[in-house]
DRENLUMKE-597415 format. One line per 2 residues: number of its first residue (from 1); for each residue x, y, z of N, C-alpha, C. Coordinates in steps of 0.05 Angstrom, whole numbers, always signed. Layout:
# DRENLUMKE-597415
NUM = X Y Z X Y Z X Y Z | ... .
This chain:
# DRENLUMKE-597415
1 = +974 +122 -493 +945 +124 -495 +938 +147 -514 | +917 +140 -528 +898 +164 -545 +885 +174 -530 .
3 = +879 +190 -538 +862 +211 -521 +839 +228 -537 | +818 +228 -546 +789 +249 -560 +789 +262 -531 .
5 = +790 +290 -535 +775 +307 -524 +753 +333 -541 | +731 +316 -533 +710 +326 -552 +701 +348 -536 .
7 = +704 +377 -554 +695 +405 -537 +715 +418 -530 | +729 +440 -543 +751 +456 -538 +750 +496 -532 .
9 = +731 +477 -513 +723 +510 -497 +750 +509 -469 | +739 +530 -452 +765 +532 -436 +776 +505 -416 .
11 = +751 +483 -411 +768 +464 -404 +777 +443 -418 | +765 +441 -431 +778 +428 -459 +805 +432 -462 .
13 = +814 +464 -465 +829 +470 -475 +862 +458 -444 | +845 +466 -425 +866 +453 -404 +874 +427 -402 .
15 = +855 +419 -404 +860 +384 -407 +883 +385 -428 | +875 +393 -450 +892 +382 -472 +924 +400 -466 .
17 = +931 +409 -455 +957 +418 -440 +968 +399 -423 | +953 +399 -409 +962 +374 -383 +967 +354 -395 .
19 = +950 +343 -409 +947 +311 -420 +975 +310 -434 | +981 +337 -454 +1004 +333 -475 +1026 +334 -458 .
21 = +1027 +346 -435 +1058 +345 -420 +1058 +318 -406 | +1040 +297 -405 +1039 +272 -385 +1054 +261 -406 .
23 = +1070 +237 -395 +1089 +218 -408 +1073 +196 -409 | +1053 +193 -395 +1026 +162 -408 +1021 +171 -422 .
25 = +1013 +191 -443 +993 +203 -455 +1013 +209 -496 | +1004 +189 -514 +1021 +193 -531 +1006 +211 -557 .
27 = +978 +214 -554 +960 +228 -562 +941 +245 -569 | +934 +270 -567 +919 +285 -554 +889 +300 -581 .
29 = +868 +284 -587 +857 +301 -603 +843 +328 -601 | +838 +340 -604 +820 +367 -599 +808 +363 -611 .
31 = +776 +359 -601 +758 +367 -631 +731 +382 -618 | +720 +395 -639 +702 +408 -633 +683 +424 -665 .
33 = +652 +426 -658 +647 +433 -680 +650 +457 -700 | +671 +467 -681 +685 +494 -692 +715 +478 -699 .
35 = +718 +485 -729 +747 +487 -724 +764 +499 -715 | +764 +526 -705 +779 +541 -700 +788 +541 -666 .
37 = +762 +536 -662 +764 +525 -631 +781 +507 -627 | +782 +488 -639 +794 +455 -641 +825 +463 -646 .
39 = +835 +489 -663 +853 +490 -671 +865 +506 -643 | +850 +527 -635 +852 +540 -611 +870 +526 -593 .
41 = +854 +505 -583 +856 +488 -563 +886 +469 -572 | +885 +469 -596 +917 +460 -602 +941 +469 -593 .
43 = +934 +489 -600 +956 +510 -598 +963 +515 -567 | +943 +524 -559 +947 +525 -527 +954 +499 -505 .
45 = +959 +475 -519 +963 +451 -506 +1002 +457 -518 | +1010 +476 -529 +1037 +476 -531 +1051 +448 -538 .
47 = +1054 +431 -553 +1055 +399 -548 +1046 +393 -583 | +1065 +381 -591 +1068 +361 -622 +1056 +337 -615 .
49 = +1044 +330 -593 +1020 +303 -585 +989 +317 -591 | +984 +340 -594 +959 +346 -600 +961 +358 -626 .
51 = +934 +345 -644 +916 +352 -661 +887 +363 -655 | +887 +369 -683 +865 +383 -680 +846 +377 -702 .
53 = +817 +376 -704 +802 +362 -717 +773 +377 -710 | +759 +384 -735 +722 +387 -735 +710 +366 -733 .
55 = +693 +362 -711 +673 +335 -707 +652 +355 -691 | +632 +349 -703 +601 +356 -694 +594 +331 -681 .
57 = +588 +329 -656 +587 +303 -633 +556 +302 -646 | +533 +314 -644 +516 +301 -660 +509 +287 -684 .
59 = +529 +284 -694 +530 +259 -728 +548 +236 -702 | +529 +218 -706 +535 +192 -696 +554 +171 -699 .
61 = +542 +169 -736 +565 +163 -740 +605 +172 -742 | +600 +197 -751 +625 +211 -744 +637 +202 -718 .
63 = +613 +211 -711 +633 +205 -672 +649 +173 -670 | +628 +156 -673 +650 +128 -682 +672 +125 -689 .
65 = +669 +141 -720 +688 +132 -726 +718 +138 -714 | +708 +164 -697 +738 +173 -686 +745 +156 -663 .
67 = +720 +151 -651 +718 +147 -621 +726 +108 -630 | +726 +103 -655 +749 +73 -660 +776 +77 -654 .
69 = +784 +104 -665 +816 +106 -658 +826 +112 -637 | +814 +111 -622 +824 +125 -594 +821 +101 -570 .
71 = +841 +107 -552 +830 +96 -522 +811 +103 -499 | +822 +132 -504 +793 +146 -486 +782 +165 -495 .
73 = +757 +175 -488 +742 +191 -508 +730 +204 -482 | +740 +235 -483 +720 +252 -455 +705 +274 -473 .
75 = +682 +279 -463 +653 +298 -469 +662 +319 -446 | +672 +343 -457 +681 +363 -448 +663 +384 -463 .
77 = +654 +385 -476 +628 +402 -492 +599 +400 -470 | +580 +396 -494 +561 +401 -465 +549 +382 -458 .
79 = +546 +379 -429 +529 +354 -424 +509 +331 -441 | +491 +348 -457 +474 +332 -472 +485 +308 -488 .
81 = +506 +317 -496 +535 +289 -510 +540 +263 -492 | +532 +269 -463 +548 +242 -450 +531 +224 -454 .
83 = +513 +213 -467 +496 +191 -470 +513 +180 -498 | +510 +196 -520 +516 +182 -540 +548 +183 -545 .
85 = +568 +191 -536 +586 +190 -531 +589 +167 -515 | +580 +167 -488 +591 +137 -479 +580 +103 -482 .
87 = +558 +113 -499 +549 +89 -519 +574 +77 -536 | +577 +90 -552 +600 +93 -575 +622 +80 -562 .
89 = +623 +94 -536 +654 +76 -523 +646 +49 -503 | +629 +53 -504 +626 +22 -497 +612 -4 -512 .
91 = +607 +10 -536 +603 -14 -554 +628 -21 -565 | +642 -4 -568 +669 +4 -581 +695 -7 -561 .
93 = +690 -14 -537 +715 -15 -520 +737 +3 -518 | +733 +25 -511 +743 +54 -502 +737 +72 -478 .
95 = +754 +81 -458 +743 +92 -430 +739 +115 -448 | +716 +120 -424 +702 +147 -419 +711 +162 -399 .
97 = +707 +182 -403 +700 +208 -387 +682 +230 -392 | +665 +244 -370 +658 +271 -371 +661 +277 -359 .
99 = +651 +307 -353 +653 +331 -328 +636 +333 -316 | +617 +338 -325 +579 +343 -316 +566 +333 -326 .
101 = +539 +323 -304 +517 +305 -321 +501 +320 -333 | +491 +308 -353 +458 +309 -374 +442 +292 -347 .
103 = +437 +308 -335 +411 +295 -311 +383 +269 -325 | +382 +270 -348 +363 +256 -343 +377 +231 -361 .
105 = +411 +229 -362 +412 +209 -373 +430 +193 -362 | +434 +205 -330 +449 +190 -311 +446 +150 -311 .
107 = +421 +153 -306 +416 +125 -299 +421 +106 -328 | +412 +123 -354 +422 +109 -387 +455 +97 -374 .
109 = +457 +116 -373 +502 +112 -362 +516 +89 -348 | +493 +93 -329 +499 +77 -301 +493 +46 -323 .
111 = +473 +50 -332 +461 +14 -340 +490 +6 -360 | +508 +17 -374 +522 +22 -392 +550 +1 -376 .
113 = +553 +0 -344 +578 -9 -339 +586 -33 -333 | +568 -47 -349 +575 -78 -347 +592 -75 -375 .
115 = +584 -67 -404 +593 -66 -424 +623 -60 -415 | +627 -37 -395 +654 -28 -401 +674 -51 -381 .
117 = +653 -61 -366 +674 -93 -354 +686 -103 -369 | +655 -117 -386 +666 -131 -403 +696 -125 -417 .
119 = +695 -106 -422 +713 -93 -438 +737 -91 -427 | +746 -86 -397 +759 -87 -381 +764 -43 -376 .
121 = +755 -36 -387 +754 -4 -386 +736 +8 -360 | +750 +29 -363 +726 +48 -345 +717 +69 -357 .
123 = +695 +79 -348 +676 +106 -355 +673 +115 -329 | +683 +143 -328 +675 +161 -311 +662 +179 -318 .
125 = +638 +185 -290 +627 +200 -304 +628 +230 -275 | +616 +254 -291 +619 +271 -269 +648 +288 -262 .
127 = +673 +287 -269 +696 +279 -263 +715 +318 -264 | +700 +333 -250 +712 +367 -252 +721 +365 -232 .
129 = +713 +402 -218 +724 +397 -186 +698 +399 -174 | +664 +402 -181 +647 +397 -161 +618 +393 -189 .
131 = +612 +374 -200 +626 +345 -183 +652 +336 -194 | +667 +318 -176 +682 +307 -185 +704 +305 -153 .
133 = +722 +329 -151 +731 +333 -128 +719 +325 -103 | +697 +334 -106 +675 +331 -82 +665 +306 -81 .
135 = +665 +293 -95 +662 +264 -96 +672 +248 -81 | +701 +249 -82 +724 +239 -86 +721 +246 -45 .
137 = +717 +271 -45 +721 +278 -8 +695 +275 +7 | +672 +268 -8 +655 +261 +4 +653 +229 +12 .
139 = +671 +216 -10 +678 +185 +5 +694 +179 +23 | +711 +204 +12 +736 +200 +47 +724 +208 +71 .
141 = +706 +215 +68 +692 +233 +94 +672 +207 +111 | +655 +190 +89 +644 +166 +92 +657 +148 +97 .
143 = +681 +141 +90 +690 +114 +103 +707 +130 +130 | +708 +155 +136 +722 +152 +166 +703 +159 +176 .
145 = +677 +153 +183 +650 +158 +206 +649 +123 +205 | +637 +113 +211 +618 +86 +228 +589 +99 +214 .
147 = +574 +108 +216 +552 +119 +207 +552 +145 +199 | +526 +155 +176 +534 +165 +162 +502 +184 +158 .
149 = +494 +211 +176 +465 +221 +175 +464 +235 +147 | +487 +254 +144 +482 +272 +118 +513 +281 +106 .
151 = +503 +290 +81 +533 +311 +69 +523 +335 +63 | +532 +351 +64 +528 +380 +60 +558 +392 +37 .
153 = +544 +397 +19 +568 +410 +1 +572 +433 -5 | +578 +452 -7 +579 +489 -6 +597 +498 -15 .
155 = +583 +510 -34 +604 +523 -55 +603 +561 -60 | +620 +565 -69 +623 +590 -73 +642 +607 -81 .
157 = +645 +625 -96 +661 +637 -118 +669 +671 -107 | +689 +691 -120 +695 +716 -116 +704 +719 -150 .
159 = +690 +739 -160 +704 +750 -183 +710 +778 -181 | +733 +795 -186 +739 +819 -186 +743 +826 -213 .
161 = +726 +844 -222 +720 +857 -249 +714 +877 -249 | +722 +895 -271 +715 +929 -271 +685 +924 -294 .
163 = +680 +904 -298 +660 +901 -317 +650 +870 -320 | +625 +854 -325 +617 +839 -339 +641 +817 -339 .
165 = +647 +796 -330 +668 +779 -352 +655 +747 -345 | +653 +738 -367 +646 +703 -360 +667 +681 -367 .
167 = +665 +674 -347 +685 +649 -341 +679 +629 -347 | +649 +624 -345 +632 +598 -360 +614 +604 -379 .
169 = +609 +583 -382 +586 +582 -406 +559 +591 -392 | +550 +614 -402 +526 +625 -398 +501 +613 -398 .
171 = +500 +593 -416 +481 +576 -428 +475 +556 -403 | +492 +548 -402 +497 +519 -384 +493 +524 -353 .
173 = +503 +553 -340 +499 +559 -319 +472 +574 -313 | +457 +579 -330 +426 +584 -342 +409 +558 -332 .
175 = +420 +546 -345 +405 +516 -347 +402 +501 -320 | +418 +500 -306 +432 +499 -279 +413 +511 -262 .
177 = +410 +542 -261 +399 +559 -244 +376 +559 -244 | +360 +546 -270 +332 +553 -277 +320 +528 -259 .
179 = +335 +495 -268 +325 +479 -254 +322 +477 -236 | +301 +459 -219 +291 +454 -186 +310 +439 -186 .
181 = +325 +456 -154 +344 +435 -141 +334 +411 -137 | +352 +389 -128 +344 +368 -110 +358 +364 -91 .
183 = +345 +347 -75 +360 +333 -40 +348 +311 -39 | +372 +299 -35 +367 +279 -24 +364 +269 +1 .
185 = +336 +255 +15 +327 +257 +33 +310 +238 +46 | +316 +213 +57 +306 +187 +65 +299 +171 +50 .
187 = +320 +167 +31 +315 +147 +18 +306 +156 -16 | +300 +183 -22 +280 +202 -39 +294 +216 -51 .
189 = +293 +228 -76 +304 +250 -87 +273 +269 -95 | +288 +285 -75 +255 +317 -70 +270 +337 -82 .
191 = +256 +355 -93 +249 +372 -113 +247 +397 -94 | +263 +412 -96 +250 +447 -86 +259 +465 -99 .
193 = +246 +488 -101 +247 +511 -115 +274 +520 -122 | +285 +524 -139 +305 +551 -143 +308 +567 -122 .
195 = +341 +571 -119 +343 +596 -99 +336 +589 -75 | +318 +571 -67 +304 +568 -37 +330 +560 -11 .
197 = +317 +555 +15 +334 +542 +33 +361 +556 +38 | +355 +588 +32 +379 +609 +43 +390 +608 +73 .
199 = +412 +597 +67 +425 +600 +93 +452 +609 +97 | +467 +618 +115 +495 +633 +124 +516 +608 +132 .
201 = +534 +600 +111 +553 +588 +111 +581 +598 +119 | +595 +588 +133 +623 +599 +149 +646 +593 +129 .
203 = +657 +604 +105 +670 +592 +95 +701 +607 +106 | +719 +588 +95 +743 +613 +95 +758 +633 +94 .
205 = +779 +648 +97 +782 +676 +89 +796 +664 +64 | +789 +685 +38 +785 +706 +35 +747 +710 +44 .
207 = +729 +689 +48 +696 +690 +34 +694 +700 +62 | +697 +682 +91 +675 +683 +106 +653 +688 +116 .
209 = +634 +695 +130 +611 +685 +120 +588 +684 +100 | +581 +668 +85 +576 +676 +59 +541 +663 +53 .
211 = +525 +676 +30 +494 +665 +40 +497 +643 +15 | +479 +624 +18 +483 +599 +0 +456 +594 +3 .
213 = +448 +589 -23 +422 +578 -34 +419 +552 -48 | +403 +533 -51 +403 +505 -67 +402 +502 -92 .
215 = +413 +492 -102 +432 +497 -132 +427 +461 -144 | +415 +475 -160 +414 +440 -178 +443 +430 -186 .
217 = +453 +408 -177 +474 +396 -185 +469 +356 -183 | +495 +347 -186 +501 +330 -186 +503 +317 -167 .
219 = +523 +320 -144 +525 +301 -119 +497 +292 -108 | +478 +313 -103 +451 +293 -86 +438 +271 -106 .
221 = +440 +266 -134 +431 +249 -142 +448 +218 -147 | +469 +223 -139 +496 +203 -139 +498 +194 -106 .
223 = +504 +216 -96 +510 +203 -67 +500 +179 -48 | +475 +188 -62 +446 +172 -46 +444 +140 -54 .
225 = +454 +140 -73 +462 +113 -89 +480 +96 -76 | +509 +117 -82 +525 +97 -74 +539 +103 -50 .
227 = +535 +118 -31 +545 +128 -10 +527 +115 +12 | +534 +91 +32 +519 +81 +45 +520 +94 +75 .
229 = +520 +69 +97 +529 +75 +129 +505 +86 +134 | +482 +82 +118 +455 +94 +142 +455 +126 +122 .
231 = +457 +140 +108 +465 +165 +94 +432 +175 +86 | +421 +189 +108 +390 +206 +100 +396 +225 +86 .
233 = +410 +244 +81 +408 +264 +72 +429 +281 +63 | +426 +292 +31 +447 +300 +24 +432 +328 +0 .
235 = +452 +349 +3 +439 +367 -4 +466 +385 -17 | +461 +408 -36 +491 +421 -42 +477 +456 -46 .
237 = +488 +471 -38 +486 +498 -35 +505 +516 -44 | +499 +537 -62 +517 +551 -74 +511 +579 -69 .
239 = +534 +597 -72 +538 +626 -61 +555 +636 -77 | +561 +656 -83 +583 +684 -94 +560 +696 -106 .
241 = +581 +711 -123 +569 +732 -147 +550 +735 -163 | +554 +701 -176 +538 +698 -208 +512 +682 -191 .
243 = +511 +680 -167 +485 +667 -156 +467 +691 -151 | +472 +713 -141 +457 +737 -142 +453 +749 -161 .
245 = +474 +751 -183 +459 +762 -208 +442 +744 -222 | +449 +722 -221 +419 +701 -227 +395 +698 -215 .
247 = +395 +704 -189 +372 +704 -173 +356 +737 -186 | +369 +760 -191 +359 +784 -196 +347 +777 -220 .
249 = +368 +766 -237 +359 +752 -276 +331 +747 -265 | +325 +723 -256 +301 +711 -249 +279 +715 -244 .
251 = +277 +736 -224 +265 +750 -204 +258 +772 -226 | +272 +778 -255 +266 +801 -267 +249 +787 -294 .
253 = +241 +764 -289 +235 +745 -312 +249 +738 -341 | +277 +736 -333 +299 +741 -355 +304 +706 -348 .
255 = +296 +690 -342 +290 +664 -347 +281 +652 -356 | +256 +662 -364 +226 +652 -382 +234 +636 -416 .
257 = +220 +621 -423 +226 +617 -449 +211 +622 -467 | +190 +639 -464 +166 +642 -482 +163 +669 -478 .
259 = +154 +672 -522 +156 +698 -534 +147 +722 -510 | +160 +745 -508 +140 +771 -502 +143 +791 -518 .
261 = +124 +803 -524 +130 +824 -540 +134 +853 -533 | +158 +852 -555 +170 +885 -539 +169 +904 -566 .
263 = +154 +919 -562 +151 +947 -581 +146 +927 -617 | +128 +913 -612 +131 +892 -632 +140 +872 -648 .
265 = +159 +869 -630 +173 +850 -638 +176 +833 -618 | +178 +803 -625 +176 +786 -610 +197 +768 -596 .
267 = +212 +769 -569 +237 +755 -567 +234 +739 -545 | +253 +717 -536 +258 +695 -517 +271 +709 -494 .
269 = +255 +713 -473 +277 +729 -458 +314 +725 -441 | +303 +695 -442 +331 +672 -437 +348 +679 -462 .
271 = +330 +669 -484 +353 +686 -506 +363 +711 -504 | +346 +722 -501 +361 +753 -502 +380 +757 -481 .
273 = +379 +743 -447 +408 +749 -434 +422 +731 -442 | +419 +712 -454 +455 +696 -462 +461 +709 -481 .
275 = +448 +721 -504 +453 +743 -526 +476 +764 -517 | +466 +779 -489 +480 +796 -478 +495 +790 -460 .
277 = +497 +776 -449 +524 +763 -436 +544 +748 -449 | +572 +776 -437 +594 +763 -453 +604 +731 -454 .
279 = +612 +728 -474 +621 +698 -482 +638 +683 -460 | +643 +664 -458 +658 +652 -440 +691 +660 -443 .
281 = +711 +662 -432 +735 +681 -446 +756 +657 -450 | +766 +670 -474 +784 +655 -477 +812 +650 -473 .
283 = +825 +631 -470 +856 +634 -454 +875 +664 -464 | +863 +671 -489 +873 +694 -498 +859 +728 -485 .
285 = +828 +724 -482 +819 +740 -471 +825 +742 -444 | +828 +725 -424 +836 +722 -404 +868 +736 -392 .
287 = +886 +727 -412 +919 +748 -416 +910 +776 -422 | +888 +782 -438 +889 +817 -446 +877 +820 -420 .
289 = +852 +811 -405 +839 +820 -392 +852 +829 -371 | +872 +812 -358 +880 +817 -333 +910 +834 -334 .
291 = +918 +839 -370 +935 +852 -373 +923 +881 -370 | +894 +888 -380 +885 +908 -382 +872 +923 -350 .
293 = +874 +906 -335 +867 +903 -306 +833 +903 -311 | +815 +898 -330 +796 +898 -328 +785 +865 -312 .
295 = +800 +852 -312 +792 +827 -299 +823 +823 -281 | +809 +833 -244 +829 +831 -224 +840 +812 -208 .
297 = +822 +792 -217 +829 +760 -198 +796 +746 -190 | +798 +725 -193 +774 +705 -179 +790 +687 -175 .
299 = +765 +669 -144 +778 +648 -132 +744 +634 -119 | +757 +613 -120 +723 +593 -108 +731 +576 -89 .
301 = +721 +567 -75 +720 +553 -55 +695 +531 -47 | +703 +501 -45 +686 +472 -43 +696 +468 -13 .
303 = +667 +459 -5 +670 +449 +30 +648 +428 +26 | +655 +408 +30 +636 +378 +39 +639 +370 +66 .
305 = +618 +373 +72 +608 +368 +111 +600 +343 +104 | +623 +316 +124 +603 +290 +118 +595 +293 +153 .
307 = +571 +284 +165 +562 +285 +189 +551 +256 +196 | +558 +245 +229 +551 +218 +222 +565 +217 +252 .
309 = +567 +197 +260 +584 +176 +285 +602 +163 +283 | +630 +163 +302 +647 +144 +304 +647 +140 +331 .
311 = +653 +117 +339 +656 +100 +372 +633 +107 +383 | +607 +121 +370 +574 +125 +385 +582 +158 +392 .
313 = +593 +172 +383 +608 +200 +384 +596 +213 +360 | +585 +234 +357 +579 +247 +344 +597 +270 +333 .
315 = +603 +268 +303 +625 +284 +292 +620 +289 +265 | +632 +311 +263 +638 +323 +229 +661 +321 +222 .
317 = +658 +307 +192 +685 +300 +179 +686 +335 +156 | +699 +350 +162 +705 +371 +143 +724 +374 +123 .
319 = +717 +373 +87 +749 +389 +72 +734 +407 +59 | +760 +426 +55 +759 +456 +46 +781 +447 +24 .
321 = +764 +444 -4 +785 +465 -22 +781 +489 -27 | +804 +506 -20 +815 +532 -30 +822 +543 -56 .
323 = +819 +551 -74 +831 +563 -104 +848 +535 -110 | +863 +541 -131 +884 +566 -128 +868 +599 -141 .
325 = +875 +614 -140 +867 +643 -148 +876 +647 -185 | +866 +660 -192 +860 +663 -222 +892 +669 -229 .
327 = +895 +683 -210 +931 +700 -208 +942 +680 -212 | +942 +668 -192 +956 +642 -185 +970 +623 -209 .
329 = +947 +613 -223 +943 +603 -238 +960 +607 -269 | +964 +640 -268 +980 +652 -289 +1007 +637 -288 .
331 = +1020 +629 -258 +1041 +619 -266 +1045 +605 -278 | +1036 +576 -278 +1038 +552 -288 +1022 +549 -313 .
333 = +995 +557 -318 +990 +554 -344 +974 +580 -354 | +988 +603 -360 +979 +624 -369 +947 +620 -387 .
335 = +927 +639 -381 +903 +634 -398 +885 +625 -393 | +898 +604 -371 +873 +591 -356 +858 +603 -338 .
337 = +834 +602 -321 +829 +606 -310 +825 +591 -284 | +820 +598 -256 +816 +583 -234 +794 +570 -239 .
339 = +774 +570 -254 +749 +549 -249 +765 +525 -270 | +770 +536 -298 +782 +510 -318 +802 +505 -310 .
341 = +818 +510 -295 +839 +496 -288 +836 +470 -268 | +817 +484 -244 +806 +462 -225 +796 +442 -237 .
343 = +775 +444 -262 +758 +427 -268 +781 +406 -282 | +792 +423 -314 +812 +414 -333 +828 +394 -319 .
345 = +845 +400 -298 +865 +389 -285 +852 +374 -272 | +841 +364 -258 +819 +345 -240 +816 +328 -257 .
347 = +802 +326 -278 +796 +317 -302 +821 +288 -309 | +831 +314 -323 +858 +303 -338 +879 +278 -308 .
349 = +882 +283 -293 +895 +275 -277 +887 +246 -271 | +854 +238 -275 +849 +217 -271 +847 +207 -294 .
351 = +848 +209 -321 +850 +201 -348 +886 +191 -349 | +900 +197 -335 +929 +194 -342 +930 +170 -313 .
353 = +914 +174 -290 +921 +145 -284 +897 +124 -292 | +892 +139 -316 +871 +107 -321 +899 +98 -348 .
355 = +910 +122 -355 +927 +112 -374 +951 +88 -361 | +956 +100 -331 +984 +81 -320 +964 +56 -309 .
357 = +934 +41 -312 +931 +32 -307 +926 +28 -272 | +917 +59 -250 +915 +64 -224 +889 +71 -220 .
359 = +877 +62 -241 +840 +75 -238 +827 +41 -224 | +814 +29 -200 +797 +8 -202 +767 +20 -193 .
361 = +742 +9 -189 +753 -18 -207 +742 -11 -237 | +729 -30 -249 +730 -25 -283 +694 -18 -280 .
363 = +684 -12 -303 +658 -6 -301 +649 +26 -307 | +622 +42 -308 +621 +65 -306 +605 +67 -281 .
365 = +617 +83 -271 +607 +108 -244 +618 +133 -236 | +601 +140 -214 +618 +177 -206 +645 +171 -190 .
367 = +656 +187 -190 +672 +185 -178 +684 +178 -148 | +657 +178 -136 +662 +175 -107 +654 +135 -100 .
369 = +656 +125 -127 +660 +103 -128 +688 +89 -132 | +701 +107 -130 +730 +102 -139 +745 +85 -112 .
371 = +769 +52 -122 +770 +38 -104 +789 +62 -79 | +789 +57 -60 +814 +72 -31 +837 +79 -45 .
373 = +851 +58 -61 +878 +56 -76 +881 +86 -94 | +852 +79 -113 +856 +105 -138 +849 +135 -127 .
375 = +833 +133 -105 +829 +160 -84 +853 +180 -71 | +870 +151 -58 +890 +174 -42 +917 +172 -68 .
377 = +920 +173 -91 +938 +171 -122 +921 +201 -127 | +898 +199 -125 +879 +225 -140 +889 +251 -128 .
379 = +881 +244 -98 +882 +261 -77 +914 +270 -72 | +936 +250 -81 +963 +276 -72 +972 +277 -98 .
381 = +958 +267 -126 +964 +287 -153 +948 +313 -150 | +935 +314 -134 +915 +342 -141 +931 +361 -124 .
383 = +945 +352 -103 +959 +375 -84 +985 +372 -99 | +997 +357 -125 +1017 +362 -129 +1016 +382 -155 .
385 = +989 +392 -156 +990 +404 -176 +975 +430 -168 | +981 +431 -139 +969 +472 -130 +949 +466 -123 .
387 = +929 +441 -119 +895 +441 -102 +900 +419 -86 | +903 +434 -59 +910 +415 -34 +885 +428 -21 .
389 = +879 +404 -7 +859 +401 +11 +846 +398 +46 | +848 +416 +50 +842 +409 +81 +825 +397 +101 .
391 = +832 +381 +119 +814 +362 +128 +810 +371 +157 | +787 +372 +166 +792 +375 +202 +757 +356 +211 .
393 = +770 +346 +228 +745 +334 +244 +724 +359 +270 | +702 +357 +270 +689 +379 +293 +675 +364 +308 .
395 = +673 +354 +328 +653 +355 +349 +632 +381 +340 | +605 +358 +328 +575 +385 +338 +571 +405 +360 .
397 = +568 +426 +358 +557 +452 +381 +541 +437 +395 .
């Protein structure tokens, strides 16, 4: 299989490692509208199966023409790409992939998966570790209840730094923070404030108890869809570090998008903090950083509460993924980090069994549409690769 991976930022850059050590995988492009990036990401995939290539995903036609040579084509850049990217592959007869949605072009996508029948391909969409992971355990969680009231998803991060360091894209996690969450909620997708609906989540050690606020994402607008058994309500809540310094950003009007003027001169204040917040790091900044001990370790942690009935019994289906830890991570693929690795590797893992032909059924959707077969294939490649998952059932208080 060929492989485009369009966007060779830090998960980009993992994917294209993983993908080049898989034995399905006879291809690997990097591209990105930086060359250097593209070349970056070469290099760091260690592997004579990856190239490297300039493609600006907004020239249309460009994109074609690559996205003819290939089998699969994943939007690892920024969301706004997965529309016309998975056009291209399904007029074209080529699986898709992304990581994260362009929210308002979910449903464009969704209408898109008859084409890829036809075709006999799949498009995934959504496909990191939240969403993506969470997906994946929010269906296992649904098919072992009989009925099905709500999911609760909770997330949350630790970074140890003597200073400033970004792990993501500033821009993107901006964009994220600024928007009104949603929940899903009888049938409805409702709208509430930023930040709102603070509450004290129990997570595990290293976090325990930790405060979590409503975080615009992905799963409540997916779940509600295709996650049945009676399913009112579904909601996702996030906590660590970069949620408090965002909430302070906010709260200090470093969100806003319109001019103010300072000592006469006129600036964007959103511009001005992605201006000043450092860049996202790269597999190379990441080796000095933690060589320099200025960056000491981070680790995150995903919990999906499915809640619901079996035998007229009231119960919680619970998983906890754990890290792995940024440390951790040094062993096996130096550079990376614990969030691109989770996502990268998650990613890539289900691109290599769409390569052996273990992905059903054909069509585009999220992931928590995926048939039982391609779930528990997903689920013990992901623990065979350092993200094992824990499951426990609770009887309600």
């Amino acid at each position: 299989m060929q492989v485009l991976i369009l966007g060779s930022g830090a998960q980009g850059a993992v994917m294209a490692q993983r993908l080049a050590r898989s034995d399905a995988i006879d291809q690997v492009i990097c591209a990105d509208v930086s060359a250097e990036r593209a070349r970056a990401a070469m290099r760091f995939a260690k592997s004579r199966k990856a190239t490297a290539m300039r493609l600006d995903a907004g020239d249309g036609r460009a994109l074609s023409r690559v996205v003819a040579t290939v089998d699969m084509a994943v939007n690892a850049a920024h969301p706004r790409f997965n529309l016309i990217l998975s056009q291209a592959c399904a007029r074209l007869g080529v699986g898709y992939q992304d990581l994260a949605a362009d929210y308002s072009s979910i449903g464009a996508q969704l209408r898109l998966s008859k084409a890829f029948v036809r075709s006999g391909r799949v498009g995934l969409m959504q496909c990191g570790g939240s969403p993506g992971v969470t997906n994946v355990l929010a269906r296992e969680g649904v098919e072992a209840l009989d009925r099905v009231d709500a999911i609760r998803v909770r997330l949350t991060s630790r970074q140890m730094a003597t200073r400033p360091v970004s792990l993501w894209s500033v821009g993107v996690a901006l964009d994220d923070m600024a928007e009104r969450p949603v929940v899903f909620q009888d049938g409805k997708i409702v709208r509430v404030p930023p930040f709102s609906g603070e509450e004290t989540f129990d997570f595990p050690e290293p976090f325990g108890p930790q405060r979590v606020v409503q975080h615009m994402h992905e799963e409540p607008l997916t779940f509600g869809r295709f996650l049945g058994k009676g399913l009112r309500y579904v909601d996702l809540k996030m906590g660590g570090h970069h949620v408090d310094q965002m909430k302070v950003a906010m709260d200090l009007g470093l969100f806003r998008t319109r001019r103010v003027k300072v000592d006469g001169a006129s600036v964007v204040p959103r511009d001005l903090l992605v201006a000043l917040s450092p860049p996202p790091a790269t597999p190379a900044d990441v080796i000095r950083l933690l060589r320099q001990g200025v960056l000491e370790d981070a680790v995150g942690c995903h919990v999906v509460q499915v809640e619901g009935t079996r035998a007229g019994r009231a119960l919680i289906v619970r998983y906890t993924a754990l890290g792995p830890t940024l440390r951790e991570v040094q062993a096996w693929m130096p550079g990376a980090t614990n969030m691109s690795y989770k996502v990268g590797v998650s990613a890539a893992i289900l691109i290599e069994m769409a390569a052996r032909g273990e992905i059903a059924p054909t069509g585009m959707y999220p992931p928590e549409c995926l048939s039982e077969a391609s779930r528990a294939v997903f689920l013990e490649r992901l623990a065979a690769s350092h993200m094992s998952v824990r499951r426990e059932e609770i009887p309600p208080d």
